[in-house]
C-alpha positions as MATLAB code, in Angstrom:
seq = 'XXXXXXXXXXXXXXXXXXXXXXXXXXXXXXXXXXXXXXXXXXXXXXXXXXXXXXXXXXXXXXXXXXXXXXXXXXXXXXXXXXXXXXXXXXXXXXXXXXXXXXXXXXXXXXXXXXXXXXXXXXXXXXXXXXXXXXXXXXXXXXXXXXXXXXXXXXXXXXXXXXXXXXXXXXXXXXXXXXXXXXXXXXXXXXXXXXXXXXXXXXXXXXXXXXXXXXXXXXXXXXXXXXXXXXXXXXXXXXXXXXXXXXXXXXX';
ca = [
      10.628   28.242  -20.039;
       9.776   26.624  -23.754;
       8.529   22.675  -23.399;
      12.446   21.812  -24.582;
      13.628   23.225  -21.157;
      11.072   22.348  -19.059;
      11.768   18.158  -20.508;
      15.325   18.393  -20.203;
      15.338   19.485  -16.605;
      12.396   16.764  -15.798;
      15.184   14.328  -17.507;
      18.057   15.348  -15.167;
      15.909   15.614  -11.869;
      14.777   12.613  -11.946;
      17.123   10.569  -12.846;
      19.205   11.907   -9.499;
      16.280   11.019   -7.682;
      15.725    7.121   -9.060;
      19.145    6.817   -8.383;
      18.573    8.133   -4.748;
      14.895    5.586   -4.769;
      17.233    2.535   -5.165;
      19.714    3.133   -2.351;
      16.722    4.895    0.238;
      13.487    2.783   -0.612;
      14.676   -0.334    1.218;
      12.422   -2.918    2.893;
      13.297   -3.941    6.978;
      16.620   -5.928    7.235;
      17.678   -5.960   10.034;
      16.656   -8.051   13.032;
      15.023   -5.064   14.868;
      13.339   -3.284   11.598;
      11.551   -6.412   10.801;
      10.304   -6.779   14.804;
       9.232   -3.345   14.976;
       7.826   -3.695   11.333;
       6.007   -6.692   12.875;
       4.784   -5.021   16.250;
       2.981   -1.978   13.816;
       1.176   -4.449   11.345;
      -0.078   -6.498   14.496;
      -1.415   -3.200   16.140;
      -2.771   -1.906   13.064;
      -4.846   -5.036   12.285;
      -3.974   -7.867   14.425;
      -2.124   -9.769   11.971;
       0.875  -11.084   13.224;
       4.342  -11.281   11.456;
       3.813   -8.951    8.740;
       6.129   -6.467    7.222;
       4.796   -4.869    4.329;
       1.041   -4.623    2.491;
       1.570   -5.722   -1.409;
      -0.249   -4.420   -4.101;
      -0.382   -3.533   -7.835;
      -1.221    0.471   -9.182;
      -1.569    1.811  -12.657;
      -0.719    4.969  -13.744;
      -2.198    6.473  -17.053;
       0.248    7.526  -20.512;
      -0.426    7.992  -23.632;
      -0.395    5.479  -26.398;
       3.199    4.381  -26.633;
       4.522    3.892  -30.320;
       6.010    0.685  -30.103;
       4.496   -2.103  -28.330;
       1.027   -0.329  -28.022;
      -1.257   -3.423  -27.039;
       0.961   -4.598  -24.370;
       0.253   -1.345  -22.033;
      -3.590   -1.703  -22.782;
      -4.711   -2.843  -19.038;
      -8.377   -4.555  -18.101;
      -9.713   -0.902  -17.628;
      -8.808   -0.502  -21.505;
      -6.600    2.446  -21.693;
      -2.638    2.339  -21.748;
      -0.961    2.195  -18.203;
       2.414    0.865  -16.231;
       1.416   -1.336  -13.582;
       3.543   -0.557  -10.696;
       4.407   -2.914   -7.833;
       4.678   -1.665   -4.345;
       5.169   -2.390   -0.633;
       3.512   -0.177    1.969;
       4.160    0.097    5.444;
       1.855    1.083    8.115;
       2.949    4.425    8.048;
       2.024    4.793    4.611;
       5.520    4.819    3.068;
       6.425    3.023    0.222;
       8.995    0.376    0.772;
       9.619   -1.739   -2.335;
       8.399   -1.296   -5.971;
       8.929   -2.196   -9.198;
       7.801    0.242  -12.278;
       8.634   -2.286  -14.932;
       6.335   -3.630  -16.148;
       2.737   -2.580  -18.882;
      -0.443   -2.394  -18.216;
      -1.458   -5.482  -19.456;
       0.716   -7.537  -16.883;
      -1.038   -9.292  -14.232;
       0.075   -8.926  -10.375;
       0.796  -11.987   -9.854;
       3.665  -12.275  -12.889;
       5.250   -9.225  -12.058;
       5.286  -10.773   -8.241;
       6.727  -13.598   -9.519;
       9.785  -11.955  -11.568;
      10.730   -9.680   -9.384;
      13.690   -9.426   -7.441;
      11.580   -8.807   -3.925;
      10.165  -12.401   -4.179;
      13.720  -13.622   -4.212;
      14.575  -12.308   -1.403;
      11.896  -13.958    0.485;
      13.013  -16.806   -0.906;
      16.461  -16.802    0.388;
      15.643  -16.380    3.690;
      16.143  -12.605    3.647;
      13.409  -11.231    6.155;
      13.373  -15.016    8.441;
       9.677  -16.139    9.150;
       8.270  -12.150    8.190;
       4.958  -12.207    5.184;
       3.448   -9.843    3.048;
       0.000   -9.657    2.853;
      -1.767   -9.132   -0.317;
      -4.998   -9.696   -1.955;
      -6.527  -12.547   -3.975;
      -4.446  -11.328   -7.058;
      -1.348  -12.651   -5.344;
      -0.389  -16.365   -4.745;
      -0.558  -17.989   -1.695;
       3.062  -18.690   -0.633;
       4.356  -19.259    2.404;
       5.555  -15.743    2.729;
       2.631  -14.123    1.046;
      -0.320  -14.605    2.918;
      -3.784  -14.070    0.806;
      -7.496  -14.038    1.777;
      -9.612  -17.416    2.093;
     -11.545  -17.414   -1.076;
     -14.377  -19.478    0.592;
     -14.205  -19.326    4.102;
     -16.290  -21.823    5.936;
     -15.019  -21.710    9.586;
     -15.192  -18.728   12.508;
     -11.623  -18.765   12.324;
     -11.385  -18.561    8.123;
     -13.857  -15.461    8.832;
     -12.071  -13.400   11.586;
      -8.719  -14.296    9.727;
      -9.737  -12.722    6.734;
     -11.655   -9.306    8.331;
      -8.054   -8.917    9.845;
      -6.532   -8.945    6.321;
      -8.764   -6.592    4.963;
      -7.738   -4.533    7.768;
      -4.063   -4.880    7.219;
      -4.233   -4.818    3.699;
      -5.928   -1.853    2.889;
      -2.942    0.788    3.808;
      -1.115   -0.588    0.779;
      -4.450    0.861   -0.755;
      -4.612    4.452    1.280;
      -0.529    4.639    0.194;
      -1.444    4.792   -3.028;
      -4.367    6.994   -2.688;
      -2.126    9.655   -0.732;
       0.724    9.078   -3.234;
      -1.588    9.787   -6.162;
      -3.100   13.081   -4.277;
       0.084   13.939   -3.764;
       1.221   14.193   -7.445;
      -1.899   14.119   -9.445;
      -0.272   13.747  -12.388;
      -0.315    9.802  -11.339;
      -3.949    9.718  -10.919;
      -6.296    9.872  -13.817;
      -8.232   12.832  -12.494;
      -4.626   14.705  -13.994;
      -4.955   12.941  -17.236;
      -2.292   10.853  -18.652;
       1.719   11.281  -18.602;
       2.307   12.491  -21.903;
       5.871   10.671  -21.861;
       6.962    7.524  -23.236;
       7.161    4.396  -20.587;
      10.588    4.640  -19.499;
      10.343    8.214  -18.925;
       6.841    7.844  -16.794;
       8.835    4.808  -14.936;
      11.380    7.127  -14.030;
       8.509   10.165  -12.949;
       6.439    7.480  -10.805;
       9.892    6.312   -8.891;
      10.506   10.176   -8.117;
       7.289   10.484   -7.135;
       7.206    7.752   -4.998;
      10.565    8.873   -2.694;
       9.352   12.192   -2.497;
       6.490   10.941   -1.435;
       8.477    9.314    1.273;
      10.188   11.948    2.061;
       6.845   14.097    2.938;
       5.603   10.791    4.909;
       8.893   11.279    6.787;
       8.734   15.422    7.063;
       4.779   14.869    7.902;
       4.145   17.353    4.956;
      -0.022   17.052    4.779;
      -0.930   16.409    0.596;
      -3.267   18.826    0.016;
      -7.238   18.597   -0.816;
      -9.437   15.459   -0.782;
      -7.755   11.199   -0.723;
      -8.083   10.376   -4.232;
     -10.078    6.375   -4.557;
      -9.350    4.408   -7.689;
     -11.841    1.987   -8.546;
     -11.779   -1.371   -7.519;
     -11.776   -3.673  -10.303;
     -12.703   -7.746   -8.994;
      -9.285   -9.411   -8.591;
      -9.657  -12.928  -10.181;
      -8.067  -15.319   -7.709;
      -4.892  -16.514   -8.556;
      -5.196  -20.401   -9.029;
      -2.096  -22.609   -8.362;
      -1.473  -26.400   -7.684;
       1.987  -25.747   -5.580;
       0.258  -23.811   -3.002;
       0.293  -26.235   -0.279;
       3.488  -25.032    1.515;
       1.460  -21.539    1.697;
      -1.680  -23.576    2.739;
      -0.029  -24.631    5.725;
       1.445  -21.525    6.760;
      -2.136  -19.430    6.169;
      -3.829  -22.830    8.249;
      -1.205  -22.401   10.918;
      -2.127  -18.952   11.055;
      -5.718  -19.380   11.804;
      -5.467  -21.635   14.123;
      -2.619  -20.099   16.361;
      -4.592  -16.626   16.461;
      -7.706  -17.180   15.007;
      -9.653  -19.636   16.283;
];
C-alpha cells in the first residue's frame, strides 16, 4: 500500500475507535464501582478511598507548523501532554489528549472536565491521588512536601505506593505501541491527528488489559523529570482532608 492509503485508513480507524474511547473509557459511577474501586487501591497500597492514580505523559511529534513553541515541553522537544487516570489494574480510565507540550499538569487538571465532576459531587467522598505536580484539593490528595511527623512519613510511602501504577500504565501502554514512546521516534502527524492515535491507543490498550493480552519485550521507563510543587493559597479545604487522612490511618 503507497503512504496515501496507508494515512487514509489510519484516518478512518481511528476515528471509529475515539468515538468508541468516549462512550467505553469511563471512570467508576456507580455506588458499587467506586467501593470496589476503593477496596483495590486500599489493598494495593493502603490508601483508603481512592479511585484512580492521576498523572501527566508526553508523547513525541514532529515540529507542528503552526503554533510550534507551544508544544516545546521542559525536555525541549515538541510533545502532547496527555492526562490520564489509571486504575489498579493498569487500565486507563479518564484522559484528556488536548493539550501541548508546554502545558503544565496542573492547568490541564484544572480545565478539564474530570475535575468538574469531582466537583459536583460525582464520585461522593472518592480522591485521586497524584504527585506534587497536582494541587492539593480535597479530592486530590498529593504528597507532604516536608514531612515532619511519623504519620506525614508513612502517609506519604503509601502514596508512592499507590501512585506509581498510574506510572507502570503508562509504561505498559507505551510498550505496547511504541510508536508513543520515544525509543519509536516521533509521530510524524500533525497534533490532532497524534491526539486521535494516542486515544486509540489507549482503548486498545484497554481492551488487551481486559483480554490479558501480555505486550511484548521489556516495560519501557521514561525519565523522571523533578515535579516542581504546585503552590496555592486556597489549599486549606485539601489541607484538612490530607490532615484528616493521616491522622485516621496514619498515625
Amino acid at each position: 500500500m503507497d503512504q496515501s492509503s496507508v494515512s487514509r485508513a489510519i484516518d478512518k480507524v481511528t476515528q471509529v475507535l475515539c468515538v468508541k474511547a468516549s462512550q467505553e473509557i469511563k471512570m467508576p459511577t456507580t455506588a458499587i464501582d467506586i467501593n470496589r474501586a476503593m477496596q483495590d487501591f486500599r489493598r494495593t497500597g493502603n490508601f483508603p478511598r481512592v479511585i484512580g492514580a492521576i498523572d501527566g505523559t508526553h508523547i513525541r511529534i514532529k515540529a507542528p507548523e503552526e503554533n510550534e513553541e507551544i508544544y516545546v515541553n521542559r525536555k525541549q522537544f515538541h510533545s502532547l501532554n496527555i492526562q490520564a487516570v489509571g486504575d489498579t489494574n493498569n487500565k486507563i480510565i479518564s484522559y484528556d489528549t488536548s493539550y501541548p507540550g508546554s502545558t503544565h499538569d496542573s492547568f490541564i487538571w484544572r480545565h478539564c472536565a474530570l475535575k468538574q465532576r469531582f466537583l459536583a459531587g460525582h464520585f461522593g467522598d472518592a480522591l485521586l491521588i497524584g504527585d506534587s505536580g497536582y494541587p492539593l484539593e480535597p479530592f486530590l490528595m498529593t504528597p507532604v512536601v516536608h514531612p515532619t511527623t511519623p504519620g506525614e512519613e508513612r502517609y506519604n510511602q503509601s502514596h508512592r505506593r499507590t501512585r506509581c501504577i498510574v506510572e507502570r500504565t503508562f509504561g505498559i501502554l507505551k510498550s505496547r505501541f511504541r510508536c508513543l514512546h520515544e525509543s519509536g521516534g516521533s509521530l510524524q502527524y500533525d497534533p490532532e491527528k497524534t491526539m486521535k492515535i494516542a486515544t486509540s491507543c489507549m482503548l486498545l490498550h484497554n481492551y488487551c488489559v481486559d483480554r490479558r493480552i501480555p505486550y511484548v519485550g521489556d516495560l519501557v521507563q521514561e525519565e523522571e523529570v523533578p515535579v516542581q510543587p504546585v503552590r496555592d493559597n486556597r489549599q486549606v479545604p485539601g489541607q484538612f482532608v490530607r490532615q484528616e487522612i493521616i491522622r485516621n490511618f496514619f498515625s
